[in-house]
N, C-alpha and C positions, 0 to 999 in steps of 0.2 A: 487714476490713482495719484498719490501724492507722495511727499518726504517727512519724513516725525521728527524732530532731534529736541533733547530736553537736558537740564541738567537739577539736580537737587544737589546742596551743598547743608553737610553734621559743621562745618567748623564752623561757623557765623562768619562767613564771610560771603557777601553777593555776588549773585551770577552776575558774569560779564557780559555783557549786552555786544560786544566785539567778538567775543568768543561764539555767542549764537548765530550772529549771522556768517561768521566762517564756517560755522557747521549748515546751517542751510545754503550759502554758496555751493558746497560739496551733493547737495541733495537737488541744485538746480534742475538738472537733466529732468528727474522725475515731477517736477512742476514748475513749467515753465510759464505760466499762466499768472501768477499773484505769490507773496510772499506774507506772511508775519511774523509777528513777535509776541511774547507775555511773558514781563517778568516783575517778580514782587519779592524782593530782599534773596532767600537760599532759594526762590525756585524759577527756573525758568524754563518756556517750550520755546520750538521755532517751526514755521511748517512753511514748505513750497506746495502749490497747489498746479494741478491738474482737473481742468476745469468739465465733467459730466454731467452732474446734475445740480440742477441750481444755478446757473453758468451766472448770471448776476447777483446771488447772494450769497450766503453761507460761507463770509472770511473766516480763516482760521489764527491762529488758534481763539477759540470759539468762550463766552461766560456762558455758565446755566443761567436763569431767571433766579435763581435763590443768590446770587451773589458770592458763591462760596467754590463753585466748582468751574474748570477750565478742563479744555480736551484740546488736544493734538490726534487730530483721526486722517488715515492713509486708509482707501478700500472704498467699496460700496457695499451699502444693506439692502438688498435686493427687494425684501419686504416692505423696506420704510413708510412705505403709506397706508400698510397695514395697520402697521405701528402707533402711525401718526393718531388713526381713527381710536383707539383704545387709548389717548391718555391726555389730561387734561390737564393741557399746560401751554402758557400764554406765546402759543410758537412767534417769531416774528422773520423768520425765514421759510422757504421752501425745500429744505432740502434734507439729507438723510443726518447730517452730522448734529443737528439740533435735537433729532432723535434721540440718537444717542444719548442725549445729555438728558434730555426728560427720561429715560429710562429710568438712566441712572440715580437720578435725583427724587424717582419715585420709586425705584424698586432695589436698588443697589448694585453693589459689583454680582449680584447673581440674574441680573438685568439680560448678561453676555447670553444667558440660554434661548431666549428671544428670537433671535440674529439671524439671517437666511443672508450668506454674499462672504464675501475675503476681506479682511479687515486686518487693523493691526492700530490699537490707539493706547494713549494715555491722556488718565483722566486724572488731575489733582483736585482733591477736598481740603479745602481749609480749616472746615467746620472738622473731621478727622483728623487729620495732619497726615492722612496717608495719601499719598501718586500710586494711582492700579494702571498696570500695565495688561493690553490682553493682547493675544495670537489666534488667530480664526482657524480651526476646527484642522483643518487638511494642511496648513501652514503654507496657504497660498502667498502669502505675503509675509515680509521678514520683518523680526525684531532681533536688536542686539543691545545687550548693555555692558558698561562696566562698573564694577564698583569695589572702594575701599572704606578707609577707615573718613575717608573727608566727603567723598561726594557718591553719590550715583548718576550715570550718564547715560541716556539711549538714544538708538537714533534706528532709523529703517537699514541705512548702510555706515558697514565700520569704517567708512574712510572717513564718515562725516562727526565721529567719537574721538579720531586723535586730536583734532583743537582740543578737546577737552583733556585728553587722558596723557596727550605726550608723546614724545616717543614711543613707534612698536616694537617689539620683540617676536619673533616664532616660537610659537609654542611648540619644543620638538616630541613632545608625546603626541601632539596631533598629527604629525606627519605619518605616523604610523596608520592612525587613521586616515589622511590624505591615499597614502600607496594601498591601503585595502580595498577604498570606497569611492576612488576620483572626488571628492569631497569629505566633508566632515562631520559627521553624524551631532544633533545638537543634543548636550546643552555647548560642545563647545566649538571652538573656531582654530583657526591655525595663527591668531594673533593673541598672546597670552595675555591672560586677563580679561578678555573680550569671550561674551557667550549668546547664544543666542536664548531666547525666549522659545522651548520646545512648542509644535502643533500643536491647537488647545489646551493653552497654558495660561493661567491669571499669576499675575507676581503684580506685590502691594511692596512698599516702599512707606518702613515705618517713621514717626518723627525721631525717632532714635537710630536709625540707618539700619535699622534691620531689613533684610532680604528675605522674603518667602516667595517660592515659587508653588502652585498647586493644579492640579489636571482638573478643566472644570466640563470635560467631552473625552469619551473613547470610542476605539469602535468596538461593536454589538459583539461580544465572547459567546464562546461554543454554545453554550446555554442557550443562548437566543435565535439558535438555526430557526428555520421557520420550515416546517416539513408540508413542501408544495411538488406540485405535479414540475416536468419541464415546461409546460405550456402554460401556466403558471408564471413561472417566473419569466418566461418571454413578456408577456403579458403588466407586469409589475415593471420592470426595467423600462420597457416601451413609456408607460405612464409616468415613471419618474423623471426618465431624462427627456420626453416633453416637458412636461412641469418646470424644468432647468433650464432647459432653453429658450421658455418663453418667458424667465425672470431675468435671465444672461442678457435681454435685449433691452431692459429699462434703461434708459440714458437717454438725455437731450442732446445728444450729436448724434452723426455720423457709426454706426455699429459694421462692420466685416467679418470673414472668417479665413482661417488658414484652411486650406484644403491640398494636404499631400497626394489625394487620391489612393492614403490607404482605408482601409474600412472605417476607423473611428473619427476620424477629419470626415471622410465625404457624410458620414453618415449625420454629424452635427450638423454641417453644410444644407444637408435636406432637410433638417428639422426647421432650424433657419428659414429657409427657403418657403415652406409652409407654413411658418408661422406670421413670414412680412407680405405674403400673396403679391401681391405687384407691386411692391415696391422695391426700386433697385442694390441688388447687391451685390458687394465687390469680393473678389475670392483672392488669394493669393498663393502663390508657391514660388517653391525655390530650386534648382538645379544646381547640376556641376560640369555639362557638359559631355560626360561623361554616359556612353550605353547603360555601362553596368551597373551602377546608380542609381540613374536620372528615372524620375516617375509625372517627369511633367504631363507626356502623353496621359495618363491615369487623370491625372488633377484637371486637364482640360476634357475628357470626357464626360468626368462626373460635372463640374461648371457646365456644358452644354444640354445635360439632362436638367437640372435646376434652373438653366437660366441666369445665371451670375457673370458678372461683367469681370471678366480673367486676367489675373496679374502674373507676368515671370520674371525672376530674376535669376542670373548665371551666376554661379560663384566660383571662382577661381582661385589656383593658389598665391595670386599678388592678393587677394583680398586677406588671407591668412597671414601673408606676409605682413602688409602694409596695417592691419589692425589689431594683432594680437597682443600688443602692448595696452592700446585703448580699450580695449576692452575686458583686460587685466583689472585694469584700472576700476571698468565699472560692476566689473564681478565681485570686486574685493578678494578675489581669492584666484586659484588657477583655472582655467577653461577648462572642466571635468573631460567635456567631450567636444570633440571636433566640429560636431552640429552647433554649437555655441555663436560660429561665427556664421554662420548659414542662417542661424534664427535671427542673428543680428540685421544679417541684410533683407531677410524677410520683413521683418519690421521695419527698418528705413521705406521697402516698396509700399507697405500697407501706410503707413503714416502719411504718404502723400495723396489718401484719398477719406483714411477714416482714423476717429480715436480711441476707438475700442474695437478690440477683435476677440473673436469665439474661435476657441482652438480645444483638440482632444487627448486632449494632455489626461493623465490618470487611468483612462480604461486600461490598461496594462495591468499596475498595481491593483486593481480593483476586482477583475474580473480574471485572471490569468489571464495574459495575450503572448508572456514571451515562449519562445521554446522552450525554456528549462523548465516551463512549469509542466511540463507532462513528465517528468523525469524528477518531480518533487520528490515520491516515494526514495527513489534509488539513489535521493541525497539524502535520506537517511541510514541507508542502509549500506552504502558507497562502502565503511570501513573494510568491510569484507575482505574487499580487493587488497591486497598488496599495492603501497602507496609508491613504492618504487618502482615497479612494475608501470604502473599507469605513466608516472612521470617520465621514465626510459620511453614509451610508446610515445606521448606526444611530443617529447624531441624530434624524435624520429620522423612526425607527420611533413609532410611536405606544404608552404605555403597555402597553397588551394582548398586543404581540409581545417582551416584556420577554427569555423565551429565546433568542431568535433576536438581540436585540441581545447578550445574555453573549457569542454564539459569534462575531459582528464583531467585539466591543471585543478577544476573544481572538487570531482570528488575523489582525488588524490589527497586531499586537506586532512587532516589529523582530526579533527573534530568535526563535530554536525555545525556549529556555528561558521566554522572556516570554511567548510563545505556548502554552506547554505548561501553566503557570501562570496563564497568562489568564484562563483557564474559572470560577475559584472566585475571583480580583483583584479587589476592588473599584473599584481605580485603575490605570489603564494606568499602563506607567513611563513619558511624559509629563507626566500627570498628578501621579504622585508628585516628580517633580524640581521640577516647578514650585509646589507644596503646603509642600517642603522645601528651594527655593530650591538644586536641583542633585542629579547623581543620587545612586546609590548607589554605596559604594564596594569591596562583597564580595557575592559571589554565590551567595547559599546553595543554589543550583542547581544548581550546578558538576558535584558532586561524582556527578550522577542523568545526566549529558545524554548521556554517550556509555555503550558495549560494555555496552546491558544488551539487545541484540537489536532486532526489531521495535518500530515504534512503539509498539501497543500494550502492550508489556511494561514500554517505558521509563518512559511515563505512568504506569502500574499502580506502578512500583519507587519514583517519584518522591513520589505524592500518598503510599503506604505510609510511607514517611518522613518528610512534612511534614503536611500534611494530615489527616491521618489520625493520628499521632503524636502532632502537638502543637498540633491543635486538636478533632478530636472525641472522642478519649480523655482529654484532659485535663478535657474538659466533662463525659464520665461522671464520671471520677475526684470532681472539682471537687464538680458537682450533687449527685452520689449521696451523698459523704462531709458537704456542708452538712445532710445530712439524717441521719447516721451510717446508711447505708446501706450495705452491700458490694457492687460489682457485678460480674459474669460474661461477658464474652464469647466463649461458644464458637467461633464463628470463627474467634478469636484465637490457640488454641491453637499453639502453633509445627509442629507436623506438619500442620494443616490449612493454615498459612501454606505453608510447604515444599512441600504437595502441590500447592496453587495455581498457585506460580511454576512447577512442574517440569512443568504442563501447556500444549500449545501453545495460541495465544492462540485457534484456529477451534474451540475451545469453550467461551471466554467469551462474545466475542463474534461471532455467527453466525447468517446470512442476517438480519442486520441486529438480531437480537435479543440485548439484553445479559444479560450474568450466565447465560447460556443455560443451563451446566452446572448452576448451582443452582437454578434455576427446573425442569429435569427431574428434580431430586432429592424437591425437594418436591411433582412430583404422583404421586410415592410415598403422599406422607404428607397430602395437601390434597386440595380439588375444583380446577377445573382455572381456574370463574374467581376464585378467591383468586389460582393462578398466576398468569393473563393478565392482569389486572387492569393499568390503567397504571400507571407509578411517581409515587408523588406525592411520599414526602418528609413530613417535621414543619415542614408551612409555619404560620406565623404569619403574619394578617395584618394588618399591620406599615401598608403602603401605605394601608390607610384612615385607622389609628389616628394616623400621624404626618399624619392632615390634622383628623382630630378630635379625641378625647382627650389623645394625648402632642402635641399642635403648639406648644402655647404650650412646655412642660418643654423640648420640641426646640430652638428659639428663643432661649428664654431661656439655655441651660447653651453654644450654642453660639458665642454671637452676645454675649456678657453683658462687662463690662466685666473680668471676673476670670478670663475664662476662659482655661484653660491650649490648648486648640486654637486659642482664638482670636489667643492670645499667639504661635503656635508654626507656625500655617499663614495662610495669607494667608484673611483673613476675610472680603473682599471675597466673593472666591470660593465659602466656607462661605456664608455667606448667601445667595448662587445658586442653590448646590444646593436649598438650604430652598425658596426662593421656586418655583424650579422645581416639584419636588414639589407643592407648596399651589396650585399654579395647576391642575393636573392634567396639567399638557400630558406630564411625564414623570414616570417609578418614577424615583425616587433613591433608595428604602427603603433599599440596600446600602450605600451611601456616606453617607447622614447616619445611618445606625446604627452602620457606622465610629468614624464618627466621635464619636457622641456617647457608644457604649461608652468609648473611649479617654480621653473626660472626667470619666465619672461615674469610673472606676478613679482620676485622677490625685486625685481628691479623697479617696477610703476608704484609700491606701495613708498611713503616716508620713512624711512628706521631711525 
């Protein structure tokens, strides 16, 4: 993958050629391989490259053959030589970004429907006077822009937007959505004025500085169930996410896979594994040292059945300590989750054998895999309960039943949206009104709550979008590129997305078992207890270390006379949580890790 940064200027005044390359300086990390430039009076791109296919052609930013069109492209098109073979045009490169551009130049911006792989580019025509921007289907890969009355600016990351934009600000209505969602649901960002380009989105960029954004992909609505046997859809899934995994492995380097040794990593791993027959492959995981934890034992069983050449790495709390600024930094935003810096050092170990890695990122969202999704139903139906009641109870719960407090504080929520969103909140919206001195005033949930069928599906359409979107793919994204790493999620694939939604929900989840359909797919390819195995998760643990090693850093960053949480939410309260926690009586892990991400970020950004 690569870096995009671009700028179009309404006043007639010319891009600065000083200002792009400070914007690709900041996009370094994600291309460390070649650099360019293009610029022609108001419009200018910049692109750092990350070098997978085409390793000796295909510079960017890139001319069509008509003379009129230029692209800035981060991603790969999985299909591209499919592509190639249907269109007739005078390539003089090998590689997927030329594609692009002959699409484009032969078919248009409706070109995007095409596409098979994560992408994220802009294209300028001259011959129109419009720049199109697009965002690949599952919003594997980030776009963000800004714009006023003078210019419009994008780039892959918003650190590399301030050369252009100036000074940032915090947008404090997003902070609301920060405390509900450990990130921030798109179209917008936690730096005001800055938004992102929602999953499957084309926005044109007119010669008069008009902004239109438009959905040119959704996924498949109620309508479209497809009424199949279980065996059936075993059967369909099985065939998809081969099909993905064996387009996930195009590339002229070095290809790897993450294998936690839960079911949807190892089961990628095998697909993998079958698909390159003898040829060698590198696995990797990650630890914490830690029994309760640690699932490295799991990741080297399943590597010993495949045959993959096994990578470990420990991660510790000086690693949290010593890097949660840097990687503040290359988040653009706060570390959602504590695995942030655990994916980071997984990547650093995989980078020093291979450039791309296949990871099983999405079957969650796609298929139900978490707990709460067998409990969809009773998140709609939660209001029943007296909300005080619930909430007086998981006070009450002692440490140890920490799950069972998440699914109180959840359907204790005043609404189905609060309640639907509960599950992964750190902060009830109580809680957050009173943190931020009143509620919120836009509801980035809106849009998920109704006509997407069964509970189960709604939950499934909603975390797909938020969740999922723009917090754990952006932490691939994020992780892997601090490392110049490329990452893959077969899951992701838009026909394996498509083929998910268009199944009914009594084979995700069923006779109380979740992700059922991809768990039967994998004891195709697995022994049965890698399948059955409980779900653990990349837990960190976070709850000892914020009572021994990080407690004084926790204390000190949150509670400290400069600090901007402590400025910004009532501190009384922030030092409750802390004391709480340190006493043992209660996990606060989630809420003072909230919180104290959202610190360490305001400190590594410019204001």
């Amino acid at each position: 993958m690569c870096g995009i940064a671009g700028i179009r200027r309404f006043d007639g005044a010319p891009v600065s050629r000083e200002v792009l390359a400070e914007m690709a300086k900041r996009l370094h990390h994600r291309g460390p391989d070649d650099n360019g430039f293009f610029s022609d009076g108001s419009i200018g791109f910049a692109h750092t490259r990350l070098s997978i296919i085409d390793l000796a052609g295909s510079p960017q930013p890139m001319a069509g053959a008509s003379g009129t069109t230029t692209i800035a492209f981060n991603g790969e098109i999985l299909n591209y030589r499919q592509l190639r073979t249907e269109l007739s045009y005078p390539f003089r490169t090998n590689g997927d970004t030329e594609v692009l551009l002959a699409l484009y130049e032969q078919h248009g911006p409706s070109a995007v429907a095409k596409l098979r792989g994560q992408f994220a580019y802009a294209i300028h025509d001259a011959h129109t006077g419009e720049t199109h921007l697009f965002r690949d289907r599952l919003g594997i890969l980030p776009l963000y822009y800004y714009a006023d009355s003078k210019m419009f600016a994008f780039a892959s990351e918003i650190k590399a937007l301030l050369p252009a934009i100036g000074a940032a600000e915090v947008d404090h209505e997003s902070l609301h959505d920060y405390l509900a969602h450990r990130s921030v649901p798109a179209p917008h960002t936690l730096v005001r004025g800055v938004r992102k380009v929602p999953q499957g989105h084309h926005l044109v960029v007119t010669a008069k500085g008009e902004v239109r954004t438009e959905a040119y992909w959704e996924l498949p609505r109620e309508s479209e169930i497809r009424q199949v046997t279980p065996e059936e859809a075993v059967r369909l899934v099985d065939e998809a996410l081969t099909a993905s995994v064996r387009d996930a492995l195009v590339a002229d380097v070095p290809v790897g896979a993450y294998l936690s040794g839960g079911v949807d990593s190892s089961l990628i791993t095998a697909l993998v594994a079958r698909e390159r027959g003898d040829a060698e492959l590198h696995t990797f995981s990650a630890g914490f040292g830690d029994p309760r934890v640690d699932e490295i034992h799991h990741a080297e069983k399943v590597a010993g059945l495949v045959g993959s050449r096994h990578h470990n790495v420990i991660v510790t709390a000086d690693d949290f300590r010593d890097s949660w600024a840097k990687l503040s930094w290359h988040r653009d935003a706060p570390l959602s989750e504590p695995a942030d810096v655990a994916v980071f050092r997984l990547a650093e170990l995989a980078r020093r054998d291979v450039k791309v890695v296949l990871s099983g990122e999405g079957s969650d969202e796609l298929f139900g895999g978490y707990p709460k999704y067998r409990f969809a139903a009773a998140t709609r139906l939660a209001g029943i309960a007296p909300s005080f009641a619930l909430k007086r109870l998981e006070k009450a719960l002692p440490a140890s039943k920490a799950r069972l407090g998440v699914a109180l504080r959840a359907i204790s929520e005043p609404s189905y949206a609060e309640r639907m969103r509960g599950w992964f909140a750190p902060f009830t919206v109580s809680e957050r009104a009173a943190l931020l001195g009143g509620p919120a005033t836009r509801s980035v949930l809106a849009p998920y709550e109704n006509g997407r069928g069964d509970a189960l599906r709604r939950m499934l359409y909603a975390d797909s979008h938020t969740w999922l979107a723009d917090n754990l793919l952006e932490r691939g994204d994020r992780m892997s590129m601090a490392a110049s790493l490329e990452l893959r999620p077969p899951f992701l694939d838009h026909r394996v997305a498509e083929l998910a939604f268009s199944l009914p929900s009594n084979v995700k989840v069923r006779g109380g078992t979740t992700k059922w359909v991809v768990k039967e797919v994998a004891r195709k390819h697995l022994p049965a207890d890698i399948v059955d195995r409980p779900k653990s998760g990349f837990k960190v643990p976070l709850d000892a270390w914020f009572r021994d090693g990080l407690r004084d850093m926790a204390y000190d960053l949150l509670t400290g006379p400069t600090s901007f949480v402590g400025k910004t939410f009532d501190r009384t309260a922030v030092r409750s949580l802390l004391d709480d926690h340190d006493s043992g009586d209660r996990n606060e892990q989630p809420r003072i890790w909230t919180l104290l991400s959202l610190e360490v970020w305001h400190q590594t950004l410019s204001w």
